[in-house]
KEZA-31171 format. One line per 2 residues: their letters; for each residue x, y, z of C-alpha. Coordinates in steps of 0.2 Angstrom, whole numbers, plus 5000, padded with zeros to 4 digits. Example, Ala and Ser with C-alpha at 12.3 -4.5 7.8 and 13.67 -1.06 7.14 Angstrom:
REM residues 2
as> 5062/4978/5039 ~ 5068/4995/5036
***
This chain:
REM residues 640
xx> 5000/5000/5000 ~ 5006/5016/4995
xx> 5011/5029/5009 ~ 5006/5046/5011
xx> 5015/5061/5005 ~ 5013/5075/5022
xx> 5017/5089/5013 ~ 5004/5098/5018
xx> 4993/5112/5009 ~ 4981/5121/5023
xx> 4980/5106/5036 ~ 4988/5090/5040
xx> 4972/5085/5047 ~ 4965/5086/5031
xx> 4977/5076/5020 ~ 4981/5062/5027
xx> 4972/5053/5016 ~ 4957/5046/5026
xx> 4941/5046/5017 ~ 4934/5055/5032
xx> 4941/5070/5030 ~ 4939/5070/5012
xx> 4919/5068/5017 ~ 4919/5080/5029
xx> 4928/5093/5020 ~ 4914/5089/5006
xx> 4901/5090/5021 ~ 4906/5107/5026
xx> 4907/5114/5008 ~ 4891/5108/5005
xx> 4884/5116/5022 ~ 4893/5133/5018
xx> 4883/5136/5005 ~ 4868/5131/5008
xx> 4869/5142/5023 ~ 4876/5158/5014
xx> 4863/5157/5001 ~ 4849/5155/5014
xx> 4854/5169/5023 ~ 4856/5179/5006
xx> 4836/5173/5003 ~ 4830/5178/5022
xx> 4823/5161/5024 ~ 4825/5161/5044
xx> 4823/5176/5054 ~ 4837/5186/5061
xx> 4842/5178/5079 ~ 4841/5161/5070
xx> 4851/5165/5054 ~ 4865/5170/5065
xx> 4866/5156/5077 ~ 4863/5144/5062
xx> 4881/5155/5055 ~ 4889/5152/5072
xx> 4890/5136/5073 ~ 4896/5134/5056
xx> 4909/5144/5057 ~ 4914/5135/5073
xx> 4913/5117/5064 ~ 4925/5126/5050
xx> 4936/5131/5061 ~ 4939/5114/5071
xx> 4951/5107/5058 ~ 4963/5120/5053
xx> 4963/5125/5073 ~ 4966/5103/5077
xx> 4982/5103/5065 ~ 4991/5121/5070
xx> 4990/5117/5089 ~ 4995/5098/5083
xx> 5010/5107/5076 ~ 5014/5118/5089
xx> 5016/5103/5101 ~ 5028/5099/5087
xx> 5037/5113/5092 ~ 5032/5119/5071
xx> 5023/5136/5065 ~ 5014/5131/5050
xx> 5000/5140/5038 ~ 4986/5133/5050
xx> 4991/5145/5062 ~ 4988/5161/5050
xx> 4972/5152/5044 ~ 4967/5148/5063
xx> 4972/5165/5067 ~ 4960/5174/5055
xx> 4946/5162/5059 ~ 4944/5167/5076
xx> 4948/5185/5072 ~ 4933/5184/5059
xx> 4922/5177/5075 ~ 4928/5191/5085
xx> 4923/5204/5073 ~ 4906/5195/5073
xx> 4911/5193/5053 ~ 4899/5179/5054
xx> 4896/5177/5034 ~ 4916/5180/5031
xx> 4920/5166/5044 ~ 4908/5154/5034
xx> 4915/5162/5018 ~ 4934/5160/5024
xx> 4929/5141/5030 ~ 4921/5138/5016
xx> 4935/5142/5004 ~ 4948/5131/5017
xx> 4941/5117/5015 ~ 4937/5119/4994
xx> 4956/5124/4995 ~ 4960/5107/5004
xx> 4950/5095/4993 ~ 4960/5102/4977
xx> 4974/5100/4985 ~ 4970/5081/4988
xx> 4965/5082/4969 ~ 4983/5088/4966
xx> 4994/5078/4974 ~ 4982/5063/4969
xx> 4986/5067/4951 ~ 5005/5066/4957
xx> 5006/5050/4964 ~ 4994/5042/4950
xx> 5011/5039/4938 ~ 5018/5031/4955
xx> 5000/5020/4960 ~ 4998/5016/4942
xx> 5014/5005/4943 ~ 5007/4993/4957
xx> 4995/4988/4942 ~ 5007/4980/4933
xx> 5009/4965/4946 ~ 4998/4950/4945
xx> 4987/4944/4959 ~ 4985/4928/4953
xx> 4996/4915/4945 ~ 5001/4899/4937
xx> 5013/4887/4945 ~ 5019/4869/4939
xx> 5018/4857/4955 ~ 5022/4840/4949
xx> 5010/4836/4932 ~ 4996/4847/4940
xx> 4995/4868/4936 ~ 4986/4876/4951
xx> 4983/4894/4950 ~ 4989/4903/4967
xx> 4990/4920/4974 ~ 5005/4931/4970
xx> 5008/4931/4990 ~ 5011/4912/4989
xx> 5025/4911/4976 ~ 5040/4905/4984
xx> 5058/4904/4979 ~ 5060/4886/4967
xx> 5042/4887/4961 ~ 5040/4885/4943
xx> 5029/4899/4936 ~ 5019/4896/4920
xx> 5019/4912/4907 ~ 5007/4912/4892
xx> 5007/4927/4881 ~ 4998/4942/4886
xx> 5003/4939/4905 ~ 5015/4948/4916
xx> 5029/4940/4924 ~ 5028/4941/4944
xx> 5043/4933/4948 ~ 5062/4936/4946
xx> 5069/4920/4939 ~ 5076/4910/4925
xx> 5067/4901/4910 ~ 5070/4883/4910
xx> 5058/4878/4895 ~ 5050/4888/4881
xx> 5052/4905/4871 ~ 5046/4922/4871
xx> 5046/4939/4865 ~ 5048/4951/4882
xx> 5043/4968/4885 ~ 5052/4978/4897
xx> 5045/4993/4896 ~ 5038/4994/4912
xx> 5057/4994/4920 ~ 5066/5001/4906
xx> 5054/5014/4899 ~ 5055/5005/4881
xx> 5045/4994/4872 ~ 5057/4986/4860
xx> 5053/4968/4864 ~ 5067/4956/4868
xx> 5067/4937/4863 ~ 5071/4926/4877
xx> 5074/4906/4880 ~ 5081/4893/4890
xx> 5092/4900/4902 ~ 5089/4921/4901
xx> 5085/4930/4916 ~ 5068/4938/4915
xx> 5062/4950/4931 ~ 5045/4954/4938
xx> 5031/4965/4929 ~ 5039/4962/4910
xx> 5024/4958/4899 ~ 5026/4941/4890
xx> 5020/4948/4870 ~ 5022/4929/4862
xx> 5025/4913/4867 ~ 5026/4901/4883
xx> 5035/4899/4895 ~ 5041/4892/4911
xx> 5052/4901/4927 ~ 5061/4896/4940
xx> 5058/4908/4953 ~ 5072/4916/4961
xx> 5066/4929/4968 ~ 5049/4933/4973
xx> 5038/4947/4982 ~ 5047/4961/4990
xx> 5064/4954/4985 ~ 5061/4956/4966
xx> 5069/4970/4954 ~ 5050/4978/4953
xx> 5046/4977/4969 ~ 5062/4988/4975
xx> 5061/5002/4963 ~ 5043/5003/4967
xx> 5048/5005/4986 ~ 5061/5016/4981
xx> 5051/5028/4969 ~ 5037/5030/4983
xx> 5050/5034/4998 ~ 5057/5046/4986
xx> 5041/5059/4988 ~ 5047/5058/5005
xx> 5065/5065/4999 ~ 5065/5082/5000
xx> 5074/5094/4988 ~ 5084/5109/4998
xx> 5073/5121/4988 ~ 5058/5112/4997
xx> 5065/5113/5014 ~ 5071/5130/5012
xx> 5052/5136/5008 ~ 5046/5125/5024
xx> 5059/5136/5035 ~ 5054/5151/5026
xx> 5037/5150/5030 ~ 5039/5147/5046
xx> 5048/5163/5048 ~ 5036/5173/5036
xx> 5020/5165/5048 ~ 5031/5172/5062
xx> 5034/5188/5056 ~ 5017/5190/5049
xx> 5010/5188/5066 ~ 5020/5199/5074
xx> 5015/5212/5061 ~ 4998/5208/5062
xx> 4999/5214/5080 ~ 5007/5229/5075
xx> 4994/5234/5064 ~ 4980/5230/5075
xx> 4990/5241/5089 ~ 4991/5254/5078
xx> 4974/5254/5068 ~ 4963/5245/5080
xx> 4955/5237/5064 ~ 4950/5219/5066
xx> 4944/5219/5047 ~ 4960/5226/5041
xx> 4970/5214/5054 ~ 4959/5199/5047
xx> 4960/5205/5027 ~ 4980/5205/5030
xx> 4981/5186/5036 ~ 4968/5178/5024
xx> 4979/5187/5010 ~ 4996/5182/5017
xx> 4993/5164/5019 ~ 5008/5155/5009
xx> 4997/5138/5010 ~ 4996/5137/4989
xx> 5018/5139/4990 ~ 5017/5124/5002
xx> 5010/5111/4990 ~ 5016/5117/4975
xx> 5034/5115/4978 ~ 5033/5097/4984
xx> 5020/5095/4971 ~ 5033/5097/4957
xx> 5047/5088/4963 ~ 5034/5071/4966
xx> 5027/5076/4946 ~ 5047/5077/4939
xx> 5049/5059/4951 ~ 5034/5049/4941
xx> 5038/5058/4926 ~ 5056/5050/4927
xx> 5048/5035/4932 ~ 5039/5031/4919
xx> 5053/5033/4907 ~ 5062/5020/4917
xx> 5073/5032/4928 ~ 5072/5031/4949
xx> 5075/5047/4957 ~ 5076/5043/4974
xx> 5070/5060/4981 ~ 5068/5077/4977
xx> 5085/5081/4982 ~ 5094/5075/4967
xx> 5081/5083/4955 ~ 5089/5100/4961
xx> 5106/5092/4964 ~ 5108/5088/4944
xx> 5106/5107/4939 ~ 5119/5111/4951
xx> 5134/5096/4942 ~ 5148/5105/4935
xx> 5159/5089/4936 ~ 5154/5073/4930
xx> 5164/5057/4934 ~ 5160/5042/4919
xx> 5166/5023/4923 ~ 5175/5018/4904
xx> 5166/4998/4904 ~ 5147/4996/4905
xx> 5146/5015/4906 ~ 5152/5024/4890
xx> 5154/5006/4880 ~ 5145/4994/4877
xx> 5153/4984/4895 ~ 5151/4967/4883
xx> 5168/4964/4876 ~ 5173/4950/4863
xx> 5187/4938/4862 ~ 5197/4945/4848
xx> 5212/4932/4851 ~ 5217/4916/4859
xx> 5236/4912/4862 ~ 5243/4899/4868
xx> 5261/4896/4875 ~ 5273/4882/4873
xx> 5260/4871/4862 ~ 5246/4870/4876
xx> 5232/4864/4869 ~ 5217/4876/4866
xx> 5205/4868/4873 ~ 5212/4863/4889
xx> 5219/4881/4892 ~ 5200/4887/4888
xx> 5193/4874/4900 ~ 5203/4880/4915
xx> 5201/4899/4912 ~ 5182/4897/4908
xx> 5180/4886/4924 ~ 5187/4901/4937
xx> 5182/4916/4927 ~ 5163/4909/4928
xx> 5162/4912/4944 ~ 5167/4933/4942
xx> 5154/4947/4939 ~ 5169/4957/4929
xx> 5163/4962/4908 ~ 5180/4953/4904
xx> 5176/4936/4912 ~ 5157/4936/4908
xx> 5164/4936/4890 ~ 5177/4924/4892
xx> 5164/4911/4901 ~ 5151/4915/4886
xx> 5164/4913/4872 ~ 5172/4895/4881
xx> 5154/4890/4882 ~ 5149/4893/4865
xx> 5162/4881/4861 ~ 5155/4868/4870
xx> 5169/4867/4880 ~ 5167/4857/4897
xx> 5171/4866/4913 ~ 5181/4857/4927
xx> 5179/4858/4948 ~ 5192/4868/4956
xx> 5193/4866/4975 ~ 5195/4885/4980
xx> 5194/4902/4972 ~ 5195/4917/4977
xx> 5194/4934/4967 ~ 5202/4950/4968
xx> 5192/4964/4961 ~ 5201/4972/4946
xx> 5216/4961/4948 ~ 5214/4944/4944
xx> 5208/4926/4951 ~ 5219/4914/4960
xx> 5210/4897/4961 ~ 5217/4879/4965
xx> 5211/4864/4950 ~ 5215/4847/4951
xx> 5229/4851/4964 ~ 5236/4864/4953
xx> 5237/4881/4957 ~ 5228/4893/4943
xx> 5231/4911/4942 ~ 5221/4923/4929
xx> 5222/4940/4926 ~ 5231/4956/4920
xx> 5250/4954/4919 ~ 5256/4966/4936
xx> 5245/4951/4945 ~ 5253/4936/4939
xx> 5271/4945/4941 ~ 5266/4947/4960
xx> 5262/4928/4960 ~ 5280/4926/4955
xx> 5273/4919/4937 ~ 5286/4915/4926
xx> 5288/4923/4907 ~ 5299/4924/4892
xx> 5302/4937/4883 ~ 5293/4933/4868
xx> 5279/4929/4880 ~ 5279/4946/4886
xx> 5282/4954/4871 ~ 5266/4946/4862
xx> 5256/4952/4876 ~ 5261/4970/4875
xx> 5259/4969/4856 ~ 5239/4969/4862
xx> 5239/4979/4874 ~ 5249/4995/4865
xx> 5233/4991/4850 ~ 5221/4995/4864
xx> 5214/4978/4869 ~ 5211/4968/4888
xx> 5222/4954/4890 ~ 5220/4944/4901
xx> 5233/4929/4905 ~ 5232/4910/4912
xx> 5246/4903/4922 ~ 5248/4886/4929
xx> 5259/4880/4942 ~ 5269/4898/4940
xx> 5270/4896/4922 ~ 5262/4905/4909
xx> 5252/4895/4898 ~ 5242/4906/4886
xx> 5232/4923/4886 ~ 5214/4930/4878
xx> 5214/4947/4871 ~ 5197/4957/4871
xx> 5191/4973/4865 ~ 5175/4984/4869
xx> 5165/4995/4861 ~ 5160/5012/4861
xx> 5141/5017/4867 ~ 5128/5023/4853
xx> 5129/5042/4853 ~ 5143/5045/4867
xx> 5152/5057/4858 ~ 5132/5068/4857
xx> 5130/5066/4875 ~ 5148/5071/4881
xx> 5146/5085/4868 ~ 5130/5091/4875
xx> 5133/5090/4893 ~ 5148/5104/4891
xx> 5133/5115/4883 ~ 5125/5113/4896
xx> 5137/5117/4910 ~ 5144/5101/4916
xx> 5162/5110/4916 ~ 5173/5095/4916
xx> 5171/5077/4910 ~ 5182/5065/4916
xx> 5183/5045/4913 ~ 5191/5033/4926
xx> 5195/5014/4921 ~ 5206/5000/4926
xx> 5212/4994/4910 ~ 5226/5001/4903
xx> 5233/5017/4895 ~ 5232/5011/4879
xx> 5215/5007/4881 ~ 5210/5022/4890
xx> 5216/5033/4879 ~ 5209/5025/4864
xx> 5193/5027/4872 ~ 5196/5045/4875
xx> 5200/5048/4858 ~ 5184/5040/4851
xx> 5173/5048/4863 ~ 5181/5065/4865
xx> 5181/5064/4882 ~ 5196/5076/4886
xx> 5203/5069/4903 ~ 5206/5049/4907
xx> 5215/5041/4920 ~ 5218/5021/4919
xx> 5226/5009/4928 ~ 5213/5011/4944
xx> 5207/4998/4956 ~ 5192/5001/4966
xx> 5200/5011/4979 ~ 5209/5022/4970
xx> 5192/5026/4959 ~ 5186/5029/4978
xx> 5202/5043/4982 ~ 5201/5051/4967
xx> 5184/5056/4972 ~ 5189/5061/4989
xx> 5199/5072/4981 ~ 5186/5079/4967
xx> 5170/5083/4979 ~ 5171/5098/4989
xx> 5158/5112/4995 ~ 5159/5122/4978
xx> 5159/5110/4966 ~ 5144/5096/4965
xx> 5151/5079/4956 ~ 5141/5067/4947
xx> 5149/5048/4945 ~ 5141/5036/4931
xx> 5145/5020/4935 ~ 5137/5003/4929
xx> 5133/5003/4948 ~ 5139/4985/4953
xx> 5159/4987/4953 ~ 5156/5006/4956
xx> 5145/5005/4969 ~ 5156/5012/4984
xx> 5163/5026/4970 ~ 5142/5029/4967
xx> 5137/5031/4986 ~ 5151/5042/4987
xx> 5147/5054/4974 ~ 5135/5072/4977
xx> 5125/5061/4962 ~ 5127/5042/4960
xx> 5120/5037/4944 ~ 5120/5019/4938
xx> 5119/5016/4921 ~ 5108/5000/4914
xx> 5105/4993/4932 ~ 5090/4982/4925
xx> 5092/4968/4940 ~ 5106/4973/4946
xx> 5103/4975/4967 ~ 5118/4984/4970
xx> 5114/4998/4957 ~ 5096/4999/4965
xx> 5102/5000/4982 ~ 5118/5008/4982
xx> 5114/5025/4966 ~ 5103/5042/4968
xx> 5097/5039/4950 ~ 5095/5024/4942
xx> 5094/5021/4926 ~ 5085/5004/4921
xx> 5091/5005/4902 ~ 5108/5004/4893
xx> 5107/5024/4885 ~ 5116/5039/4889
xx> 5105/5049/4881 ~ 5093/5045/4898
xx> 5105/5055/4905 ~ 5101/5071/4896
xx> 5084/5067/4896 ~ 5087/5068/4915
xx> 5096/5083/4916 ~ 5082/5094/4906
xx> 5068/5085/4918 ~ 5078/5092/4932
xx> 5082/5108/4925 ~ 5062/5110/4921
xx> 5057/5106/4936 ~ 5068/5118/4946
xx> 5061/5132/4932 ~ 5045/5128/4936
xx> 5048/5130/4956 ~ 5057/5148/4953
xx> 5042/5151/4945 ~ 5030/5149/4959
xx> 5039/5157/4970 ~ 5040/5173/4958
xx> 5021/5170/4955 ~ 5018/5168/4975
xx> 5027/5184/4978 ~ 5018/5195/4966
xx> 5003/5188/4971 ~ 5006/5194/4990
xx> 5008/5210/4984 ~ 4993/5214/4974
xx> 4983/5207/4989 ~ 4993/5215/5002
xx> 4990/5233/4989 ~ 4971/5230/4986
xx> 4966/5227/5006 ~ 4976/5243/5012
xx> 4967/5253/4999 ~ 4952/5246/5006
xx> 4948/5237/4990 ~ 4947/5220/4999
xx> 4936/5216/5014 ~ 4938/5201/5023
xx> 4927/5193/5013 ~ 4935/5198/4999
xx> 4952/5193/5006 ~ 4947/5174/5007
xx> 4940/5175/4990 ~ 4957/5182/4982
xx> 4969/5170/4993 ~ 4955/5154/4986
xx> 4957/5160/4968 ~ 4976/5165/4967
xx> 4979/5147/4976 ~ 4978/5139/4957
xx> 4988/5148/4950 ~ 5008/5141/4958
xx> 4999/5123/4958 ~ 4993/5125/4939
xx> 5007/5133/4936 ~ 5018/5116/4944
xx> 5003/5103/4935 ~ 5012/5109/4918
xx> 5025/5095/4923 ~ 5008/5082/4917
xx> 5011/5086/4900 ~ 5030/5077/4901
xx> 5022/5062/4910 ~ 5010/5059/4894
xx> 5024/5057/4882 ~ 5035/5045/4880
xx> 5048/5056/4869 ~ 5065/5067/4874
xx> 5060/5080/4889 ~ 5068/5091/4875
xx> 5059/5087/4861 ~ 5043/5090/4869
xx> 5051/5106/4879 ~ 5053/5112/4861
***
């Protein structure tokens, strides 16, 4: 169930959500004005029509009056105060038909902003469709249907076309054509068979298959970035919480200038005119309102922003930090070349480094294992392994000790080789390629040579994000110089530095991020994860199952394209152009009313009436942010 945003417009009391307030607010309007028009008409006679006035006024009063004293145990000055304030001065004043008035438009005030920030969420609800309630599962020769909430981990989940996946698993029988739009933002269908992951709310367009569930409910991929997207409404961005201390001040102040005026004037309507045009209750929702808009619009294009936060922080990047594999290529390198030293036989070198690179998450061995596989090559037992992230692999086969990996590893292992050995293997390196080299029992026995692609489009994205302010770009990678700076030079990126492990990615940051400058790292979130957490904004790129991504980033980008990443930056840029703009409209706003009460233009009637009607305007005004969420194209081509 989906929690409730407590941003608040006129009164927490009134927007928690609970269907009572909603029906009491409804009650209220409704008794308002059938009481203002009846006393309009003369239907009762005098004494009656202003005991009938009274206690309506009171029962309009009760919740804006509940929620500011709520707050002031909270040790918090909100807008209820103001609002409380000029309802009882309105009783005071025996303003009976402005107190029903000013109640009156309260409570319309809080149902439209319960409409509001309904219509925010409803990108955020709508995703909670996309999970099946009810469910196929293979128990011996029998298929039973079963509640989603009784899948477990090892069930094998049946998936006819037309139906949503509801597990995280892999297929172990059948064919299909997936769409993982609803993660990724796109629609392109992907075919998938016997032994590809697929992940929970991905839409089965053809076919039938069958999934081994490996992870189910809270635990899957969908169930975690819809936790995520709803606690980031609860995220606020520094703008937001700079307008809630602001208003706290500006409610102070405009208290202690009410009491001025009245000291000095002695008018209770002017006094009363002065708070009911003052109240900053429309600023309040409007803010947060755009932030929770810009986070389902980015949702919906299969971008998590975990909070308001890092909308405003992106507009703020002058520095942003890319990881070279998985990030600005492709992060799917192919075997260029096999060597093999002193006559040892291909396949038996392939055997052994496929057997200890299968068990590594690292691009280089994923492709080593796929490429030894596709050769039908048969995988030995190893007793122990243990890896060591961005150097290499030490394992133990058939009693024999096994190293793999770059060449400054295996020279720590006191491997031995010959000159030509070595000389072969720098001939690949200096043309830009991953080598990486088997050894067995301290000798060198072979070596595979990979290389990577560059991403779609980098050298556009690079290019744009220097017009668009991001000051310096920078690239950081572990493979080699060559490699790095081939790289560079493709992608123009005019600052690399190579050769880094993990912790070095780590200090080079430490040295980057300061108070002046924000930084942006864009990893591919699972060997960059610390270098992402430590960043002002970590982005992961392409983190579709990937837990560490999810968990770890500020933004996370479900889908393999930089150009998400720009589409991000003009969301964010939008969004904080729409804000400035309702705190502009708020201010001009304020002094027009504050300019028509003291020329006696405005009553307090009059005064409700203008706050109730200006009120649309900064929340409008942030509802333009819709339009984004009912398009699918660039933020830019629909920005014009």
């Amino acid at each position: 169930m989906l929690k409730k945003n407590h941003y608040h417009r006129v009164s927490t009391f009134s927007l928690t959500g609970n269907s009572f307030y909603f029906w009491f607010d409804l009650f209220l309007i409704i008794v308002s004005i059938s009481v203002l028009l009846l006393n309009l008409f003369h239907v009762y006679a005098v004494h009656i029509d202003t005991i009938v006035l009274l206690i309506v006024s009171i029962i309009g009063v009760l919740p804006v009056l509940y929620s500011a004293i709520k707050a002031l145990f909270k040790k918090k000055i909100t807008i209820d105060l103001l609002a409380s304030i000029a309802l009882i001065f309105a009783l005071l004043a025996r303003e009976w038909h402005s107190a029903v008035f000013i109640s009156l438009m309260l409570a319309s005030a809080r149902l439209f902003a319960r409409y509001t920030e309904n219509q925010a969420r409803q990108s955020i609800k709508s995703l909670l469709k996309l999970r099946p309630e009810k469910i196929h599962i293979k128990v011996g020769d029998k298929i039973i249907e079963v509640g989603i909430d009784k899948i477990k981990v090892g069930d094998l989940v049946i998936v006819e076309a037309g139906e949503r996946i509801a597990v995280d698993g892999e297929i172990i029988s059948g064919i299909a054509s997936i769409d993982q739009s609803s993660l990724t933002g796109e629609s392109e269908p992907i075919t998938k068979t016997v032994g590809d992951e697929v992940l929970s709310s991905t839409l089965n367009l053809s076919g039938s298959i069958i999934v081994k569930a490996k992870k189910v409910g809270k635990d899957t991929t969908f169930s975690k970035i819809l936790e995520l997207v709803e606690k980031s409404q609860f995220s606020k961005a520094s703008i937001s919480s700079i307008v809630e201390r602001f208003s706290s001040w500006y409610i102070f102040f405009t208290l202690v200038g009410a009491m001025l005026l009245f000291n000095f004037s002695h008018n209770l309507a002017l006094v009363l005119s002065v708070l009911l045009v003052t109240c900053a209750d429309d600023l309040a929702v409007a803010v947060p309102l755009a932030f929770t808009a810009a986070i389902g619009t980015a949702a919906k294009r299969g971008i998590v922003v975990k909070g308001g936060n890092f909308i405003e922080g992106l507009t703020k990047i002058k520095t942003m930090v890319f990881d070279k594999t998985g990030t600005l290529t492709e992060g799917k390198p192919s075997i260029q070349k096999v060597v093999t030293f002193k006559n040892y036989p291909e396949k038996d070198f392939l055997a052994i480094l496929g057997t200890i690179e299968s068990v590594s998450l690292h691009p280089s061995a994923k492709a080593i294992y796929q490429f030894v596989r596709q050769k039908n090559i048969k995988l030995l037992n190893f007793t122990s392994l243990e890896e060591w992230p961005g150097y290499g692999i030490e394992a133990i086969i058939d009693g024999k000790k096994v190293f793999a990996g770059k060449l400054s590893f295996l020279e720590k292992k006191n491997v031995i080789f010959s000159n030509e050995e070595r000389k072969m293997i720098e001939q690949e390196k200096n043309q830009g390629k991953t080598v990486t080299i088997l050894s067995l029992n301290q000798e060198a026995i072979g070596f595979v040579s990979l290389a990577d692609t560059i991403r779609p489009h980098a050298v556009h994205v690079l290019e744009d994000l220097k017009k668009n302010g991001v000051d310096r770009l920078i690239m950081l990678t572990g493979d080699n110089e060559k490699v790095a700076e081939e790289v560079a030079k493709i992608s123009h990126i005019p600052e690399f530095h190579a050769n880094l492990m993990p912790e070095d990615k780590i200090n080079f940051l430490k040295k980057l991020i300061n108070s002046k400058t924000k930084v942006a790292m864009v990893g591919d979130g699972v060997n960059d994860a610390a270098a992402l957490a430590l960043a002002d904004v970590g982005i992961a790129m392409g983190a579709i199952g990937s837990d560490a991504a999810i968990e770890t980033a500020d933004v996370v980008l479900m889908k393999d394209n930089l150009f998400n990443i720009l589409d991000l930056m003009d969301l964010s840029r939008y969004t904080m152009k729409i804000v400035h703009q309702d705190l502009i409209i708020w201010g001009v706003i304020n002094l027009i009313g504050l300019i028509l009460v003291f020329l006696h233009f405005l009553t307090p009637t009059g005064a409700a009436t203008f706050n109730f009607l200006t009120d649309f305007l900064p929340l409008l005004n942030s509802l333009k942010l819709f339009r984004l969420h009912l398009h699918t194209k660039p933020i830019r081509t629909l920005l014009g």
